[in-house]
Each structure stands twice: as structure tokens, then as C-alpha cells.
C-alpha positions as CSV (number, residue, x, y, z in Angstrom):
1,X,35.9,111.4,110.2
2,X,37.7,114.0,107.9
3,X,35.0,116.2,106.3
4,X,35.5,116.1,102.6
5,X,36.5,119.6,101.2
6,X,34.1,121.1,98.3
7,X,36.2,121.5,95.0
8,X,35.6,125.1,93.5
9,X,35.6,125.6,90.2
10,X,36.0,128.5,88.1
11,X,34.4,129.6,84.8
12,X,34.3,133.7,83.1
13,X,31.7,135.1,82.1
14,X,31.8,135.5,78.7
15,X,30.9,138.9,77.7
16,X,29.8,142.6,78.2
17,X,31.3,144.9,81.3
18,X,32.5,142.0,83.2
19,X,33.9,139.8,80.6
20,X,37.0,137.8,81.7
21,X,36.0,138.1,85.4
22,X,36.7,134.6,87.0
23,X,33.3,133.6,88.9
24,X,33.8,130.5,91.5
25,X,31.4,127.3,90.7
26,X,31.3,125.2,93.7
27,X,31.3,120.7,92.8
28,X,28.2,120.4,94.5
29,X,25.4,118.6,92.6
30,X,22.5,121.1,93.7
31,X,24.3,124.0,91.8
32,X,25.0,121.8,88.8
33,X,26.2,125.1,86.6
34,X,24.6,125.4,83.6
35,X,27.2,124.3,81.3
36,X,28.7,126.7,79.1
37,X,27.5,125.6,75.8
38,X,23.9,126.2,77.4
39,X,24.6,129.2,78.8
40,X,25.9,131.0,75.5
41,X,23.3,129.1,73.6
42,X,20.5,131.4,76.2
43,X,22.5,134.4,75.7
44,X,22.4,134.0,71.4
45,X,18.5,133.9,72.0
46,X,17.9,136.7,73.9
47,X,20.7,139.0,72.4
48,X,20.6,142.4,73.3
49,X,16.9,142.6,74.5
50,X,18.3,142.4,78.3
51,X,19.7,145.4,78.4
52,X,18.0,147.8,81.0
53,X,15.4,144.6,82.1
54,X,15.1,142.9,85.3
55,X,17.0,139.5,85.8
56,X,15.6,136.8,87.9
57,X,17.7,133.6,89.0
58,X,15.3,131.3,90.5
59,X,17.7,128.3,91.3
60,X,20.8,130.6,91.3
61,X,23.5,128.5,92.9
62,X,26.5,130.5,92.3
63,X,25.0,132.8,89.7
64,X,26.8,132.7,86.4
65,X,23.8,132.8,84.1
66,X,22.7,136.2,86.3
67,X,26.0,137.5,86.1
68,X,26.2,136.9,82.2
69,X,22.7,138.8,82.6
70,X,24.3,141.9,84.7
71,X,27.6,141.9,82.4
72,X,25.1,142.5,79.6
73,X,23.5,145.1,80.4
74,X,20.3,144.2,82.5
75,X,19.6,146.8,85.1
76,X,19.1,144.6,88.3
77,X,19.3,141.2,89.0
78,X,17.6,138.9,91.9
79,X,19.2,135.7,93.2
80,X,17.8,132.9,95.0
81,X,19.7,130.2,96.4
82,X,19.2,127.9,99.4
83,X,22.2,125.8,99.6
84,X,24.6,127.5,101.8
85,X,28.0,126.8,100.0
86,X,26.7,127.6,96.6
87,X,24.8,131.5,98.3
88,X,28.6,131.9,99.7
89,X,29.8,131.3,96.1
90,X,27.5,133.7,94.7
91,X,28.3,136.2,96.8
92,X,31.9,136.2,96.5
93,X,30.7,136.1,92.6
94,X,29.0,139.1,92.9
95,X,31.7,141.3,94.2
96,X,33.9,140.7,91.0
97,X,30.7,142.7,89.3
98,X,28.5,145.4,90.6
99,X,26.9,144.6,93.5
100,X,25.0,147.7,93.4
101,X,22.6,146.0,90.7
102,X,22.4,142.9,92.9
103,X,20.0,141.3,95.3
104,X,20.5,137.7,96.8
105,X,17.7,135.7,98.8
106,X,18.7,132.9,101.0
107,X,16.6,130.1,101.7
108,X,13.6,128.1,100.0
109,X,13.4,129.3,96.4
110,X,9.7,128.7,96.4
111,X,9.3,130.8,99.9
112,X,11.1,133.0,98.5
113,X,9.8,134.1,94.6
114,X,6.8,135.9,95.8
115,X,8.8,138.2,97.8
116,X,10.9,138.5,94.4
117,X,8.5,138.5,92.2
118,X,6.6,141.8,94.4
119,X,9.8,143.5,94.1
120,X,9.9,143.6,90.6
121,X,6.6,144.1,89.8
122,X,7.0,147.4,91.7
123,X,9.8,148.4,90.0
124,X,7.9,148.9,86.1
125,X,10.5,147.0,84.0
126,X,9.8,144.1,82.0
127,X,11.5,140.5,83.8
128,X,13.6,137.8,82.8
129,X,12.8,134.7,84.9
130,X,15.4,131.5,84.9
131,X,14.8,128.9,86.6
132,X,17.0,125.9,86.6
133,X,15.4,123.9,89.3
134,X,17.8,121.0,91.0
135,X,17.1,117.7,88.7
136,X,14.8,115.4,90.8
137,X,17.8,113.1,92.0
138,X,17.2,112.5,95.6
139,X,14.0,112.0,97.8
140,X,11.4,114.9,98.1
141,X,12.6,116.6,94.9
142,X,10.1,114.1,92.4
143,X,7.5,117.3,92.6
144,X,9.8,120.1,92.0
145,X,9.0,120.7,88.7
146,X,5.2,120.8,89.6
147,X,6.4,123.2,91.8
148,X,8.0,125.1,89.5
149,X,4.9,125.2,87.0
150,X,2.9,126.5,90.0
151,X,5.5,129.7,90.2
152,X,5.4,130.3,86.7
153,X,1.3,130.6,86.1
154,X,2.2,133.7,89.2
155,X,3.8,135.7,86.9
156,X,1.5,138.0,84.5
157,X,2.1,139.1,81.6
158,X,2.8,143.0,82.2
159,X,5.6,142.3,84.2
160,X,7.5,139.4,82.0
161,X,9.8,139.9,79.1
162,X,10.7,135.7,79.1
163,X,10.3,133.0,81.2
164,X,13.0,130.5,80.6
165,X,13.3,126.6,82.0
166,X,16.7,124.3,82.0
167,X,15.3,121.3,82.9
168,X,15.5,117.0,82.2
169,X,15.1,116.1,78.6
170,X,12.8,113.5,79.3
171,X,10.6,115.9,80.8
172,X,7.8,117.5,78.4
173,X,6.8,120.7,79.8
174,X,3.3,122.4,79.2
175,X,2.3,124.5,75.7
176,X,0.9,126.8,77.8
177,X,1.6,127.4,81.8
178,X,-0.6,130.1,83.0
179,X,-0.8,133.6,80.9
180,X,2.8,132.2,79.5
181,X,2.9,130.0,76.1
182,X,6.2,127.7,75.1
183,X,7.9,129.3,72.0
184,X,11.1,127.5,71.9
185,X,12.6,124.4,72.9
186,X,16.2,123.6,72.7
187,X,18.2,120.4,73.5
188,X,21.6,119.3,74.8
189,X,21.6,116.0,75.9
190,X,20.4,115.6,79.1
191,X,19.0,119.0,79.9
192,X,16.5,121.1,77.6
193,X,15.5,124.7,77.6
194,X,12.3,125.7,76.8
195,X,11.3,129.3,76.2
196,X,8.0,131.0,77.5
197,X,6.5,134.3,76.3
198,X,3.5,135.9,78.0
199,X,0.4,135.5,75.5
């Protein structure tokens, strides 16, 4: 049986440094890229207060919201991604930037954010977080967002700036997760944001 070939997509990020650089999306349902529309709808919120922060990319699959982040102006950005298509996306993605401001983490994004999250504690600069965890469409994802609640009470308040979820509409997410309280909610559709700022 022929293996069916992944179709890769392309999108640009849309402004700053790198604007106009062609980043690949791969058609794979775990890296569901945030749609445009949400993407420039994230960046109109937080303007131009990511310039010389710390960006985080929880669920990163080929990195376009980070990228946007490092086009920007933020100082350093951290990607996790555990599907093995989408990480070689990301990397090719990468190059088309600076690389020198990038660090990618293969594997289990829950193994992996405590490593992450160490990293930029050490490093004194106030942290975007994004997490766009993989809707629960297929068995053993139904607790991922529990999971992703339990990541988010880690994070303390000296080392966030904001702590941003893409997530199901249908889905009501917590007030208040840990030291973090919900600010802002936006919908399109089928996927919500909701904004968190430490207390």
C-alpha cells in the first residue's frame, strides 16, 4: 500500500523583520494552524508589548504564531512539538528567521514544559506562554485540557507577561487557574482564545 504523501502548505508571516517570509504548514490535523484571522486577532492584543520578552509555543506544530512572535521583536522563543512531520516543518520554518533566537523541544509537550519553563525562569525576562493544545478528536486526548490547566497553575507570576489558550468553543475554561486570572475571551467559531494575566 502506497503511503499517502502529507500536503504542505504555506502561509507568511505577517509582520516585523521577517515579514513576507513563506513558512511551510504541514495538512496534518495535530498541527491544525491557527488560522490567520486568529493569529492577527492575538497579535492586535498584545501589540508591541513582546518586544524583548520570552516566547513560549507549547503545542508549536510548525511554529507560525512563534515566528510572528520572533518577527516582532521578542528576544527568544521556545518550541515544543511532538509530531515528527510538523517538528521537521518547524525547523525548516525556523531557518527562514533567526535561528539564533530559537530553541525547539521534541517530544511530549507536557514532559517537556518544565524543562522549558526552568529555562526561562533563569533567564529574568517576563514570558509569553501559547498553548494551542490538539482538540480532543481521537482516543486518549479527552484529558488534554486538564492537562493543560495543570501546566498553567506551574507558571508564577514573576516570570509571566500572558498566558494565552486557543482552545474548543464549547469548552469554558477556569476564572482563575492557579496565580493566573482570565481577562479576555475571544471567539471565532469553533475555537476561542482566552487570555490569562498573573494576579
Amino acid at each position: 500500500m502506497k503511503k499517502e504523501k502529507i500536503k504542505i502548505f504555506t502561509t507568511s508571516i505577517i509582520a516585523g523583520d521577517f515579514k513576507g517570509k513563506k513558512i511551510e504548514i504541514p495538512d496534518i490535523f495535530t498541527t491544525r494552524s491557527s488560522k490567520g484571522i486568529l493569529k492577527e486577532s492575538f497579535f492586535n492584543t498584545i501589540q508591541f508589548d513582546i518586544i524583548d520578552k520570552n516566547f513560549v509555543e507549547v503545542f508549536a506544530g510548525s511554529g507560525s504564531i512563534g515566528l510572528e512572535a520572533l518577527s516582532r521583536g521578542a528576544t527568544s522563543c521556545y518550541f515544543m512539538e511532538y509530531n515528527k512531520i510538523a517538528f521537521k516543518c518547524l525547523e525548516s520554518n525556523i531557518k527562514v528567521t533567526d535561528p539564533s533566537r530559537c530553541s525547539t523541544f521534541y517530544g511530549d509537550s507536557f514532559v517537556n514544559f518544565e524543562n522549558v519553563y526552568n529555562i526561562v525562569k533563569k533567564t529574568g525576562l517576563k514570558t509569553y506562554f501559547y498553548f494551542d493544545p490538539p482538540f480532543s478528536t481521537r482516543d486518549g486526548m479527552d484529558d488534554i485540557y486538564d492537562k493543560t490547566i495543570a501546566l498553567m497553575e506551574q507558571i508564577e507570576p514573576e516570570v509571566c507577561e500572558m498566558v494565552t489558550v486557543e482552545h474548543m468553543t464549547n469548552l469554558d475554561m477556569p476564572s482563575q487557574v492557579g496565580n493566573l486570572e482570565l481577562i479576555k475571551r475571544k471567539k471565532f467559531g469553533r475555537s476561542t482564545m482566552s487570555y490569562y494575566k498573573p494576579l
